[in-house]
C-alpha positions as CSV (number, residue, x, y, z in Angstrom):
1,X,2.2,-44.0,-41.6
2,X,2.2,-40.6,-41.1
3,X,1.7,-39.1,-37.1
4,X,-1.8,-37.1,-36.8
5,X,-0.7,-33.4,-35.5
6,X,-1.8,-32.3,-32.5
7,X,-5.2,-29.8,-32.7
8,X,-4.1,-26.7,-32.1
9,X,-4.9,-25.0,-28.0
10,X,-8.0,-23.3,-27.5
11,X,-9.2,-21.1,-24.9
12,X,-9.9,-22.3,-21.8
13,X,-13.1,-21.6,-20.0
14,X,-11.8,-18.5,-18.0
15,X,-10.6,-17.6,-21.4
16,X,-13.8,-17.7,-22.9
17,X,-15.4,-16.0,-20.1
18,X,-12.7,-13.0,-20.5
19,X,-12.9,-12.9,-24.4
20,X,-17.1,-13.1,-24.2
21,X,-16.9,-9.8,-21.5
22,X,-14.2,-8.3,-23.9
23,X,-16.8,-8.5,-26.8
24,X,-19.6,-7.5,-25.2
25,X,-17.8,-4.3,-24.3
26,X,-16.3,-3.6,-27.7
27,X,-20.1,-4.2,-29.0
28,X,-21.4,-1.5,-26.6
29,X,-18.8,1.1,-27.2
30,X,-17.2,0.6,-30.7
31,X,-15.9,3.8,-30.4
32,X,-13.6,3.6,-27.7
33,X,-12.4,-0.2,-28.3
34,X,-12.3,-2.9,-31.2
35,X,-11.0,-6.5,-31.0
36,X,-8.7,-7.3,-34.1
37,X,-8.3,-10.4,-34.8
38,X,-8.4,-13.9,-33.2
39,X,-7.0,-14.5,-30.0
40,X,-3.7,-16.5,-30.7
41,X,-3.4,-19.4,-28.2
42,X,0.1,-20.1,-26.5
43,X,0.8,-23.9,-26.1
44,X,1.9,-22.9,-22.8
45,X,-1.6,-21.4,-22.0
46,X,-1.5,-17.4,-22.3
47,X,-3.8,-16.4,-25.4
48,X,-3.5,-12.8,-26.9
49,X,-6.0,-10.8,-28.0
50,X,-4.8,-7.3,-30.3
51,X,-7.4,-4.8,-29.3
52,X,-7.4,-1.0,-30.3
53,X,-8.2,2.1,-27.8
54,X,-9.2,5.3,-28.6
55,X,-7.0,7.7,-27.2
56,X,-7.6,11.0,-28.9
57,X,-9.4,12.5,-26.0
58,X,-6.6,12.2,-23.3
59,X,-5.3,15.1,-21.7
60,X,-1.4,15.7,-22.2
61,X,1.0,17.7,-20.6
62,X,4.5,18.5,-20.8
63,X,6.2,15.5,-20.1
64,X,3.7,13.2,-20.1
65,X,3.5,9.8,-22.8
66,X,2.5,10.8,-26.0
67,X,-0.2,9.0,-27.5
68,X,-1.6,9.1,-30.8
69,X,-5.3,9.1,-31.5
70,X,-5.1,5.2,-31.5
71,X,-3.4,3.0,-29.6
72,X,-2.9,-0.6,-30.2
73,X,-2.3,-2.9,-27.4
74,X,-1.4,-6.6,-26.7
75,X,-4.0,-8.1,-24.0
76,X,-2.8,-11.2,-22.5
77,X,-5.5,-13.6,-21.0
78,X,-3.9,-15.7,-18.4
79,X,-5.1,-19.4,-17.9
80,X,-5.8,-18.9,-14.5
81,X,-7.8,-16.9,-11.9
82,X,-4.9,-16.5,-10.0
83,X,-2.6,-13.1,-12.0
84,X,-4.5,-11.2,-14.1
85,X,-4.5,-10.5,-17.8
86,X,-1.6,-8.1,-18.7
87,X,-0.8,-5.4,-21.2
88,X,1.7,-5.1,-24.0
89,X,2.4,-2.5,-26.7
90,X,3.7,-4.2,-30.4
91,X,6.2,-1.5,-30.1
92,X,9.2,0.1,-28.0
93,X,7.4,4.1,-28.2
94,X,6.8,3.8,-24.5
95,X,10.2,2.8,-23.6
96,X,11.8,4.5,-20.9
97,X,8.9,6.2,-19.2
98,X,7.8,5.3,-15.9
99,X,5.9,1.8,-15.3
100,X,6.8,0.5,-19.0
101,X,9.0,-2.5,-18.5
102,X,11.6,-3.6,-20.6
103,X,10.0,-1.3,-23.2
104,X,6.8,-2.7,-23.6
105,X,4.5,-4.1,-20.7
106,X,2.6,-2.3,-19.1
107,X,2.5,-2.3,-15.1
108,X,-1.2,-1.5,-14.7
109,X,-1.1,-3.1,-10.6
110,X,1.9,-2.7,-8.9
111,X,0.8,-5.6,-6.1
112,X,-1.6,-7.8,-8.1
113,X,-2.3,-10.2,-5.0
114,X,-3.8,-7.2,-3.4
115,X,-5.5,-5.2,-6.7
116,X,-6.8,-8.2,-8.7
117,X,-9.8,-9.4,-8.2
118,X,-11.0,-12.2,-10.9
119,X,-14.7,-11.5,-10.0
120,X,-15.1,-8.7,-11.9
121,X,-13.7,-10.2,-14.9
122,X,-11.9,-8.0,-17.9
123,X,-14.4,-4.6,-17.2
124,X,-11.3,-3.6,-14.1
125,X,-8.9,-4.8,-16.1
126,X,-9.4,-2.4,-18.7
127,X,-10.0,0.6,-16.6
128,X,-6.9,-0.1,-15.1
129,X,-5.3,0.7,-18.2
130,X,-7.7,3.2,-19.3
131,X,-6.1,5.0,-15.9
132,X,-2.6,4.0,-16.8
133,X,-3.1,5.4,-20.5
134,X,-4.5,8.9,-18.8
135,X,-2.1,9.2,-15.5
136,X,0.9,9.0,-18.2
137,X,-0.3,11.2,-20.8
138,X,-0.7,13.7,-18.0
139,X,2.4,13.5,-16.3
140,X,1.2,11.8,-13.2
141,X,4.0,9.5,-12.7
142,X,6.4,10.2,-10.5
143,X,10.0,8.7,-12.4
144,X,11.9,8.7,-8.8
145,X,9.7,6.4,-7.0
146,X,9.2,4.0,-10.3
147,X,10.7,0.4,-9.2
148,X,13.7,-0.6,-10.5
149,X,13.2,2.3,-13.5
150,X,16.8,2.4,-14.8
151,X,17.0,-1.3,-15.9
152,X,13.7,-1.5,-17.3
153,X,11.5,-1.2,-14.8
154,X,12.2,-5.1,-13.8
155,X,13.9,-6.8,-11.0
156,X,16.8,-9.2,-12.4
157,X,16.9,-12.2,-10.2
158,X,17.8,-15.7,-11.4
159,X,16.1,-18.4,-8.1
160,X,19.2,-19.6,-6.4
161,X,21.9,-17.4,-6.4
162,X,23.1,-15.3,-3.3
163,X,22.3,-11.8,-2.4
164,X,25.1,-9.0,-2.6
165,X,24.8,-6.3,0.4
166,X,26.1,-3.2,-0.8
167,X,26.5,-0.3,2.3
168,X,29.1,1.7,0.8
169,X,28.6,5.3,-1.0
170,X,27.4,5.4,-4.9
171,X,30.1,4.0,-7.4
172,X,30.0,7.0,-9.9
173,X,33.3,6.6,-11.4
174,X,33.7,5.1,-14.8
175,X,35.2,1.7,-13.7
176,X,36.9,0.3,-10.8
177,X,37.4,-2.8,-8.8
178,X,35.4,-4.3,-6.2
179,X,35.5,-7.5,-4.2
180,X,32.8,-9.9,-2.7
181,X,33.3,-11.3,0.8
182,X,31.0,-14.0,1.7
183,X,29.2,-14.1,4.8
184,X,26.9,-17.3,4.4
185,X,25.8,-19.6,1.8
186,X,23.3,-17.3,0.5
187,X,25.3,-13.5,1.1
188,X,28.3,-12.0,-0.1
189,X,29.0,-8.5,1.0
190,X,30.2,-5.6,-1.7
191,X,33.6,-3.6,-0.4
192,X,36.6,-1.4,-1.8
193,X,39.1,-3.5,-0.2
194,X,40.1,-7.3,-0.2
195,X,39.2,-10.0,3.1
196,X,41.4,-11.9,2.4
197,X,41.8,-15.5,0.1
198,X,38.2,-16.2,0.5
199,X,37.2,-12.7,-1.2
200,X,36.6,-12.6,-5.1
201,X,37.5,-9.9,-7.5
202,X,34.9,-8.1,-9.8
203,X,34.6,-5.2,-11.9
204,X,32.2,-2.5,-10.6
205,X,31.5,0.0,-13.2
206,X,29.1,3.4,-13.9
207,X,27.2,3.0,-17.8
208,X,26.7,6.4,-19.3
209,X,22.9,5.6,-19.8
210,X,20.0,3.5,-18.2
211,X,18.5,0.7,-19.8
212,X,15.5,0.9,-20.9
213,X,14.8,-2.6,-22.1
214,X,16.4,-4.1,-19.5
215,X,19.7,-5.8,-19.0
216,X,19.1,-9.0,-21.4
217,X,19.7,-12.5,-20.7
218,X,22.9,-13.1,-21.8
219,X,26.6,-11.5,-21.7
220,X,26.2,-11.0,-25.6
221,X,22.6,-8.6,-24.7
222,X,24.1,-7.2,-21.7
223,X,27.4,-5.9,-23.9
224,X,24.9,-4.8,-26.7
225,X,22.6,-2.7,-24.6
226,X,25.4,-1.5,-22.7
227,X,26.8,0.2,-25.8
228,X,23.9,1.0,-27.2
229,X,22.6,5.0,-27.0
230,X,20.2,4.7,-30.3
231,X,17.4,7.5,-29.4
232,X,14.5,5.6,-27.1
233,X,11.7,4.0,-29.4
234,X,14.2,3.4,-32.3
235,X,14.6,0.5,-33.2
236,X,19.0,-0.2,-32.6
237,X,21.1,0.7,-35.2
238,X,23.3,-2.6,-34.7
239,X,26.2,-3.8,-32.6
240,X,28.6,-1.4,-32.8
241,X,30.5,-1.3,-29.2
242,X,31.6,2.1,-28.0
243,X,33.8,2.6,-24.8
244,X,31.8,0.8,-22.2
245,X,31.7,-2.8,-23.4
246,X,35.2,-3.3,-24.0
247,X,36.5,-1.4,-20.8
248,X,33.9,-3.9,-19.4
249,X,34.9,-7.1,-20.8
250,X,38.4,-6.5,-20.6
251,X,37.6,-6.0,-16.9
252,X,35.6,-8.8,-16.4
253,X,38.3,-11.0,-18.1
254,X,41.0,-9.5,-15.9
255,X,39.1,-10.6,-12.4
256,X,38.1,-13.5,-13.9
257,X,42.3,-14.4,-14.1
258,X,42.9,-13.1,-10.4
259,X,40.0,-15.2,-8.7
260,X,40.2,-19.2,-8.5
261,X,38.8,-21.9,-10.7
262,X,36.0,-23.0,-10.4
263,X,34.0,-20.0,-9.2
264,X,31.6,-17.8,-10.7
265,X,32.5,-14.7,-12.1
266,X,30.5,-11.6,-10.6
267,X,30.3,-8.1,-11.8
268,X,28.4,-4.9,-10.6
269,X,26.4,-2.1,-12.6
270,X,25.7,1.2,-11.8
271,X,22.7,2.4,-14.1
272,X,21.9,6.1,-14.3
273,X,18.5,7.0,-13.4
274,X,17.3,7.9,-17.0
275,X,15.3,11.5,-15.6
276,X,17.5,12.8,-12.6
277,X,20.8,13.7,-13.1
278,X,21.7,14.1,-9.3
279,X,19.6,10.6,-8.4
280,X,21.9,7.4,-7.0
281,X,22.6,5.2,-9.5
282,X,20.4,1.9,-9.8
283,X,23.2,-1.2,-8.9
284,X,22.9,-4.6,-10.7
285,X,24.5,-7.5,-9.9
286,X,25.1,-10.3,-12.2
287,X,27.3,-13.0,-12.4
288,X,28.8,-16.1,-14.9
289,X,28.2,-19.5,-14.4
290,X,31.4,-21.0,-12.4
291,X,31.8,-23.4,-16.4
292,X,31.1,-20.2,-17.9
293,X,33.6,-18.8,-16.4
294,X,36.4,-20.6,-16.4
295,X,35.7,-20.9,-20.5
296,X,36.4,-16.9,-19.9
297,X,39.1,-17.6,-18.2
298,X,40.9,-19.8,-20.8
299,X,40.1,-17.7,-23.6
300,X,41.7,-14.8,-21.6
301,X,44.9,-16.8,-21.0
302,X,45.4,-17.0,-24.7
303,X,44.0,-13.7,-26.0
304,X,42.9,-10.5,-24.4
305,X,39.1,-10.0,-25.0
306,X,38.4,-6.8,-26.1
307,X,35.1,-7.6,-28.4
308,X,31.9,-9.3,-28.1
309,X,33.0,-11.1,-31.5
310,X,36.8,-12.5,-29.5
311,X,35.2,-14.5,-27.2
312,X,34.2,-17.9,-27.1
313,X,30.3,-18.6,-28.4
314,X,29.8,-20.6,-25.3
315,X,30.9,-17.5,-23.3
316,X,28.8,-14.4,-25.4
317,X,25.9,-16.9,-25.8
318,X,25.8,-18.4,-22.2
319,X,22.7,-17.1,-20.0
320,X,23.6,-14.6,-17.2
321,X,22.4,-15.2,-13.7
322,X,21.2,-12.1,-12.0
323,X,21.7,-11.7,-8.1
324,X,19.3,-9.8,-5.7
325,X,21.3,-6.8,-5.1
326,X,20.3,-5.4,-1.0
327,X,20.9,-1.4,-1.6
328,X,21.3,-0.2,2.1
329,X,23.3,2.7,0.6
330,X,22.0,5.9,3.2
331,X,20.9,7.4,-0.4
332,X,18.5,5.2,-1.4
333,X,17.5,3.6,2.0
334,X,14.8,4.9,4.6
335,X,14.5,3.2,7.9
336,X,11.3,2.1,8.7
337,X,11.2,3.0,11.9
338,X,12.5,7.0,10.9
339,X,9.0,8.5,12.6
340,X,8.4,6.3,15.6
341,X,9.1,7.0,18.8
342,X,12.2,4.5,18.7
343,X,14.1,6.5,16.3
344,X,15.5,8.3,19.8
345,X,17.6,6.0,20.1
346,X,19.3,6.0,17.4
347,X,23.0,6.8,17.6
348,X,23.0,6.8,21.0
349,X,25.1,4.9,24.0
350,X,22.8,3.0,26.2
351,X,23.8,1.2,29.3
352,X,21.2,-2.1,29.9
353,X,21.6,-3.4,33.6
354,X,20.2,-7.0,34.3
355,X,19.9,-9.5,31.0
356,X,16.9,-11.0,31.8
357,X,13.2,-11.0,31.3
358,X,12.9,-7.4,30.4
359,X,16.6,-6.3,29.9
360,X,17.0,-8.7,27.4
361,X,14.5,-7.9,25.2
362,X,15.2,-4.0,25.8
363,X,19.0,-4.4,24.9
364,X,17.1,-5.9,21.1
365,X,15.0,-3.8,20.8
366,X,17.2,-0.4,21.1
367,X,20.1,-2.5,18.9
368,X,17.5,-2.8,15.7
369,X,16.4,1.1,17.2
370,X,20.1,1.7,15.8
371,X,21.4,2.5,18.8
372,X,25.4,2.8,17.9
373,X,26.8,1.5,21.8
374,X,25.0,-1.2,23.9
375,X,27.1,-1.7,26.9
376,X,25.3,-5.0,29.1
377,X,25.8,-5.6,33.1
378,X,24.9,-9.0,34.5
379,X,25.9,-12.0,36.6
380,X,23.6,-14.6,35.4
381,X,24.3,-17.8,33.7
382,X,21.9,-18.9,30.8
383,X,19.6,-22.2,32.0
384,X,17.4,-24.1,30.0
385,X,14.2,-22.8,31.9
386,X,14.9,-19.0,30.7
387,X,14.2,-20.2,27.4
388,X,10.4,-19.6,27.8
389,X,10.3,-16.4,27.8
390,X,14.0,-14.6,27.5
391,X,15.4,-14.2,23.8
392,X,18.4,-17.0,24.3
393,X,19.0,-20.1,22.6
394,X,19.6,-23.7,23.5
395,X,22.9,-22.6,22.2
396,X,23.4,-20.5,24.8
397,X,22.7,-22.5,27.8
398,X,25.6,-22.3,30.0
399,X,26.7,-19.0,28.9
400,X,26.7,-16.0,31.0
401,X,24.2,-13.9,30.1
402,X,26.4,-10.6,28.8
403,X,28.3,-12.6,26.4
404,X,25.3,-14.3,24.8
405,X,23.3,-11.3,24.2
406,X,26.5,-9.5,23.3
407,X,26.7,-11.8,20.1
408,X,23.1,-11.8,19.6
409,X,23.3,-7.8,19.1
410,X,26.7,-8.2,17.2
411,X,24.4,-10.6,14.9
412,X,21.9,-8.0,14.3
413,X,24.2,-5.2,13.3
414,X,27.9,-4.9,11.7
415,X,28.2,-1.5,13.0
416,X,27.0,-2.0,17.1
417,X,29.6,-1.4,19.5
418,X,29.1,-3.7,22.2
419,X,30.5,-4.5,25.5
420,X,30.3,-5.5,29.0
421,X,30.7,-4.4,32.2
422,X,30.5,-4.6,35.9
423,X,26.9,-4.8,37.6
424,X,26.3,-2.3,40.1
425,X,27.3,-1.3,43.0
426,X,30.9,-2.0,40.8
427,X,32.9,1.5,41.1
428,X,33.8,1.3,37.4
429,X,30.0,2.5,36.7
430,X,30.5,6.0,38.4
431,X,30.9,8.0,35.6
432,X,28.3,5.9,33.5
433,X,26.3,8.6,33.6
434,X,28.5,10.9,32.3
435,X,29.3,8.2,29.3
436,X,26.0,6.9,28.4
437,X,23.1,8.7,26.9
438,X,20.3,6.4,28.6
439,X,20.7,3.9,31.5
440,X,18.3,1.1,31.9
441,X,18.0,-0.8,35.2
442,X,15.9,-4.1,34.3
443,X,17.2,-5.6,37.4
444,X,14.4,-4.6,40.1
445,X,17.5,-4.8,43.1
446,X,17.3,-2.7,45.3
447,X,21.1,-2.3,45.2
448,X,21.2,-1.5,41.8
449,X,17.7,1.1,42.3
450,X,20.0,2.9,45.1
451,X,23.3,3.5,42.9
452,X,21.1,4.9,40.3
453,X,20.0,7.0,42.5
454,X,23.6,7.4,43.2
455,X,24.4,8.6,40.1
456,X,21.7,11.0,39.7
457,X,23.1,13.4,42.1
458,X,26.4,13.1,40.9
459,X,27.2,16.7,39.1
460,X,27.7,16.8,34.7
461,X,24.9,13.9,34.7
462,X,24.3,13.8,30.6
463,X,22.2,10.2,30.8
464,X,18.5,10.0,31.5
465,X,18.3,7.0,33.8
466,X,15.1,4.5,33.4
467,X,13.8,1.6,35.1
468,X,12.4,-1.0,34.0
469,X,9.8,-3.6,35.4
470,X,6.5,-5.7,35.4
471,X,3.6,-7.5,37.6
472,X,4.3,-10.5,39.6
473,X,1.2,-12.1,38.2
474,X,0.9,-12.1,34.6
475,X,4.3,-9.7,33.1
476,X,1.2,-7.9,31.4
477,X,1.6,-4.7,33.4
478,X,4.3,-2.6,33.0
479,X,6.3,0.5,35.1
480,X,8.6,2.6,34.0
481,X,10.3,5.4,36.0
482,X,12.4,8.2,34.2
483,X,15.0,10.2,35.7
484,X,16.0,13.4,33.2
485,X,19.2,15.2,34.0
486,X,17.5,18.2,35.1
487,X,16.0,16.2,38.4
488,X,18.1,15.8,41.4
489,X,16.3,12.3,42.3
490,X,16.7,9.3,40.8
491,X,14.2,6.4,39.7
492,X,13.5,4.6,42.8
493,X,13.1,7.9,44.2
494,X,10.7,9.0,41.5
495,X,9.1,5.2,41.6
496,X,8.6,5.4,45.4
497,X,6.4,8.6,45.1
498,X,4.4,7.3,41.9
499,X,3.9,4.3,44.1
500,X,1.9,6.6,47.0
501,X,0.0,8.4,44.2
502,X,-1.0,5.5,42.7
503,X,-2.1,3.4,45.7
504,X,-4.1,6.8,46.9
505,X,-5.7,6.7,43.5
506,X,-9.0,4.5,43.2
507,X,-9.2,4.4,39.2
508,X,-5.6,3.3,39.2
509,X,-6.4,0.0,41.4
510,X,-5.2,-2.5,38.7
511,X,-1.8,-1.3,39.0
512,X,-1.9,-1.5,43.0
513,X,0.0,-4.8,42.7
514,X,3.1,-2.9,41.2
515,X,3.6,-1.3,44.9
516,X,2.5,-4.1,47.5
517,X,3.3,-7.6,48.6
518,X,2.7,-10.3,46.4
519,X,-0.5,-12.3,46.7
520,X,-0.1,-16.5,47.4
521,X,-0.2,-18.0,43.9
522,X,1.0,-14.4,42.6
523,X,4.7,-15.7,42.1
524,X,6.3,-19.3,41.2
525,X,9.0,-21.5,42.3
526,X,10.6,-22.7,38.8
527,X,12.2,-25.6,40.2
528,X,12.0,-27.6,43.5
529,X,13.9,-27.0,46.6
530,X,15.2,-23.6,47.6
531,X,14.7,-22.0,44.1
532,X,14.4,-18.5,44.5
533,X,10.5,-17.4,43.5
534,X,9.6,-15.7,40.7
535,X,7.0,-13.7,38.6
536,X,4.4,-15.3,35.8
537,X,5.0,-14.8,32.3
538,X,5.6,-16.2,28.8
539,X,8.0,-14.6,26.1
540,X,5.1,-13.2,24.5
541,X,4.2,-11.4,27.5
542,X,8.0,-10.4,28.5
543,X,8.1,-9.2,24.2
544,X,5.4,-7.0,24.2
545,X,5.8,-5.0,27.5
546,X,9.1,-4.7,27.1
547,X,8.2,-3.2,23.7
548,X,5.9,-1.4,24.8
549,X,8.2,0.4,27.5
550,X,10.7,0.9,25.0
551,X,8.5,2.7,23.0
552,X,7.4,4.9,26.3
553,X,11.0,5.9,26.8
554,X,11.8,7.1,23.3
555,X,8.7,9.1,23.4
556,X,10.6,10.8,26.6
557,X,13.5,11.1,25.0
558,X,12.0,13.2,22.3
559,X,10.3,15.4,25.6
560,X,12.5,14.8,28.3
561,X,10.1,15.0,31.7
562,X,10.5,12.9,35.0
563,X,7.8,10.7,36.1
564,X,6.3,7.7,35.9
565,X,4.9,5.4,33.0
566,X,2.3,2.9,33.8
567,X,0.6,0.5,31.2
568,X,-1.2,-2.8,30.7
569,X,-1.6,-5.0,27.6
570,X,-4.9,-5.0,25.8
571,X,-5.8,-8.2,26.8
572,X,-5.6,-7.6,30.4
573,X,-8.5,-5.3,29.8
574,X,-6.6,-2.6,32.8
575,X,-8.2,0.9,31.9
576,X,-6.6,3.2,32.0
577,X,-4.4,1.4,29.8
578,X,-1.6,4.0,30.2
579,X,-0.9,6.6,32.6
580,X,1.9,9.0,32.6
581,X,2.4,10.3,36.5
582,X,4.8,13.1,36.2
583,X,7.5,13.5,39.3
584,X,7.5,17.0,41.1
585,X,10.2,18.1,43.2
586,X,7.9,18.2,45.8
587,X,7.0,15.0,46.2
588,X,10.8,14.2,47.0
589,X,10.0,15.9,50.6
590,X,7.2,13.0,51.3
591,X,8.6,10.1,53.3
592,X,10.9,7.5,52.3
593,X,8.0,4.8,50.5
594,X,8.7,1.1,50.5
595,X,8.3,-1.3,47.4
596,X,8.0,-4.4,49.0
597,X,6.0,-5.7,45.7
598,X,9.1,-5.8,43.8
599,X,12.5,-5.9,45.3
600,X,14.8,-8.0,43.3
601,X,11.9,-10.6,42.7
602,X,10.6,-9.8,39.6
603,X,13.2,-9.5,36.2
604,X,16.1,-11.9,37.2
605,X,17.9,-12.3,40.3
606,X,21.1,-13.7,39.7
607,X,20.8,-16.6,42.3
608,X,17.2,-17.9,40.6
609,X,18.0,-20.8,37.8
610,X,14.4,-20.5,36.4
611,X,13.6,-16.4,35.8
């Protein structure tokens, strides 16, 4: 008895659905499109349709894809709502230019989870490449922002494998050797130099030419493509290895001997961009299977591999994994933050007096700012009760506060210089402001407020000295004082006349608190018994003031100008929501103003076990 064969797949209903709008559009304009042929079902679920486009009529320019009067195309109907149907050609012709991957899909959406929308069925899905076919025929692409454009236009990634951090300049000679030095579980970092026993060899070497299709999925595809320079669109003349693939294998075989058993063999490419000459080169990062290669490895201890046809099949045929190369290379990287006001920091020495509430989260937020010297000042030990709202760990309890945010900003960056030092009044902070490009007092003490001032008549003052600090009530109001070099007064001085202005001022009555007494039920007392008291807020609050104060300061930075900044968080509904008072040198003849609403109360006093 004979077994029945299974019917063949049809189309699902969302199939149907696409196919019956494809028809109807092909019925209404014959001259532009025509369905030829079935749709072929995939067992898996895809089903292709081979449709024609008419593509006389397209503008081209110089440079642009050259179409001829018909194009046929490859439309792939999805079995889900969830991607949309994609484009392929039956042919390699496209290979090579911009937004053709691996020589013949089509990126029509370059984020399909925002540009796909399944109501509108196949009509968007063809305009889509109606606009592809006319943006390339016209030169519209740009090849230098094209994602991943010199291996194909596709990221290589195999699920699992670690990411390689590359920071060092562009590897543009022919070969040479590199070495991978973990750093977790799921990172190894790229260098010139060895670690140490725990680092692994590999060969880092520059191709002559991109590749257009890709960079295949095994060692025998990747030596094939990386030796072949047939003309793009032709179909390959056959493997016939020129200089790259055996100066590669050989190297691959020799750090393959050098590295231990029983790990995986990594190599780096660097791929030409395939339009700009001058452009960084594209780096992939691949890597054999740790059985894979120690087969390598044995073959290698008997013969030399200089072929594709010496080594072992279960070496040439074996599957490469691809790792997620992170390019931070200053070529190809931008910061994100390069046009906001926190870019003034970066490069810069900044001093951050008092660890807590407010200094804390200023020292992180000028670290990621890429500020290249943090230098911390505190006395305060890390409780369990500053965990609410200060950026510590329950690792950290029981630490003094310098030395825990010191390897929390060492954590953030590679290249921070940090280090500690005396709080003030200590002597060793008299030049400081000679050192240091910015000084931030986050302690609200009065001690600290007066040898800032201190400092700011000292003569050769290079720093601009800021302080810091927030309500008693709810740490959503903020105050920052700013003391450029050109001003003879410091910040408390500058603070104390803001603070008559702004209690003179009716419209500026939500910030009254800032300068006065605080009210009963205004402050806490974290813990019973003695505790010293302190001011209301969460880490959200403490986060986004702090931010927001940050961001203030670089702004003066940028245009240095004493004075006061005052601000509230949206939610307080305070208007005005920001003020800038600016500091005369005439108010520094008013009398001598008090600031009884702050004192060393509100950021965190070195005696209080709850701030």
């Amino acid at each position: 008895m004979t077994k029945r064969k299974p019917p063949p797949p049809r189309l699902n209903p969302w199939q149907q659905h696409l196919l019956a709008d494809l028809k109807r559009l092909a019925t209404h304009r014959p001259q532009d499109i025509r369905i030829m042929g079935r749709p072929e079902v995939d067992p898996s679920g895809p089903a292709a349709v081979r449709i024609s486009l008419h593509t006389a009529g397209l503008l081209h320019i110089e440079g642009g894809l050259v179409l001829g009067e018909d194009e046929e195309f490859l439309l792939t109907l999805p079995p889900s709502t969830l991607v949309p149907p994609w484009v392929q050609t039956p042919h390699t012709r496209f290979a090579g230019h911009p937004h053709v991957l691996e020589g013949y899909r089509l990126c029509i959406y370059l984020d399909a989870a925002r540009e796909w929308d399944p109501e509108g069925g196949i009509v968007p899905v063809l305009n889509r490449l109606w606009q592809w076919l006319t943006d390339a025929a016209a030169n519209r692409f740009d090849a230098t922002t094209a994602l991943f454009h010199a291996v194909g236009g596709v990221v290589h990634r195999t699920p699992g494998t670690p990411t390689i951090v590359v920071r060092e300049p562009d590897p543009r000679s022919p070969a040479r050797t590199g070495w991978l030095t973990p750093r977790s579980t799921h990172r190894l970092d790229l260098s010139d130099r060895s670690a140490g026993d725990h680092s692994l060899r590999l060969p880092v070497m520059a191709l002559s030419h991109s590749l257009p299709l890709g960079a295949g999925r095994t060692l025998a595809d990747l030596l094939f493509r990386i030796d072949d320079t047939s003309p793009i669109g032709t179909p390959p003349t056959g493997p016939q290895p020129g200089l790259r693939s055996p100066a590669f294998l050989t190297a691959l075989a020799n750090s393959a001997l050098r590295n231990p058993h029983g790990t995986c063999q990594y190599f780096v490419l660097a791929v030409p961009h395939p339009n700009l000459a001058a452009a960084p080169y594209f780096l992939l990062a691949g890597r054999l299977p740790a059985q894979v290669s120690d087969a390598l490895r044995h073959a290698s201890r008997i013969t030399a591999p200089r072929q594709l046809s010496s080594l072992p099949v279960d070496v040439r045929e074996a599957a490469l994994e691809w790792c997620y190369l992170s390019d931070e290379r200053p070529a190809v990287t931008t910061r994100r933050d390069v046009q906001r006001p926190v870019s003034a920091f970066y490069g810069t020495h900044i001093q951050v007096w008092g660890c807590g509430g407010i200094g804390a989260w200023a020292a992180e937020l000028v670290a990621r700012a890429g500020a290249a010297h943090i230098t911390l000042s505190d006395l305060g030990t890390i409780t369990g009760g500053l965990l609410i709202r200060q950026n510590y760990t329950e690792n950290d309890i029981g630490s003094a506060k310098t030395i825990a945010l010191a390897e929390r900003l060492r954590s953030i960056r590679d290249d921070l210089i940090v280090d500690i030092s005396a709080p003030p009044p200590s002597p060793t902070l008299l030049d400081a402001a000679q050192q240091a490009d910015v000084i931030i007092d986050a302690t609200v003490s009065v001690t600290a407020g007066r040898f800032l001032d201190l400092l700011a008549r000292l003569p050769g003052r290079k720093a601009v000295l800021a302080q810091m600090a927030t309500d008693t009530a709810s740490a959503s109001h903020g105050v920052l004082s700013i003391s450029t070099p050109d001003t003879g007064q410091g910040p408390s001085a500058i603070d104390h006349a803001t603070g008559r202005h702004v209690l003179a001022t009716p419209d500026l009555e939500p910030y009254h608190a800032l300068w006065i007494e605080p009210e009963p039920g205004d402050e806490i007392r974290p813990t019973r018994g003695c505790s010293v008291p302190t001011f209301h807020g969460s880490a959200a609050d403490l986060a986004g003031i702090t931010a927001t104060l940050v961001t203030l300061l670089g702004m003066q930075l940028r245009h240095p100008l004493s004075g006061t900044h005052l601000c509230a968080q949206p939610h307080t509904g305070t208007h005005p929501a920001h003020r800038f008072v600016p500091y005369t040198p005439q108010q520094a003849s008013s009398p001598t103003f008090p600031s009884p609403g702050r004192g060393d109360r509100l950021d965190q006093p070195t005696s209080s076990v709850g701030t």
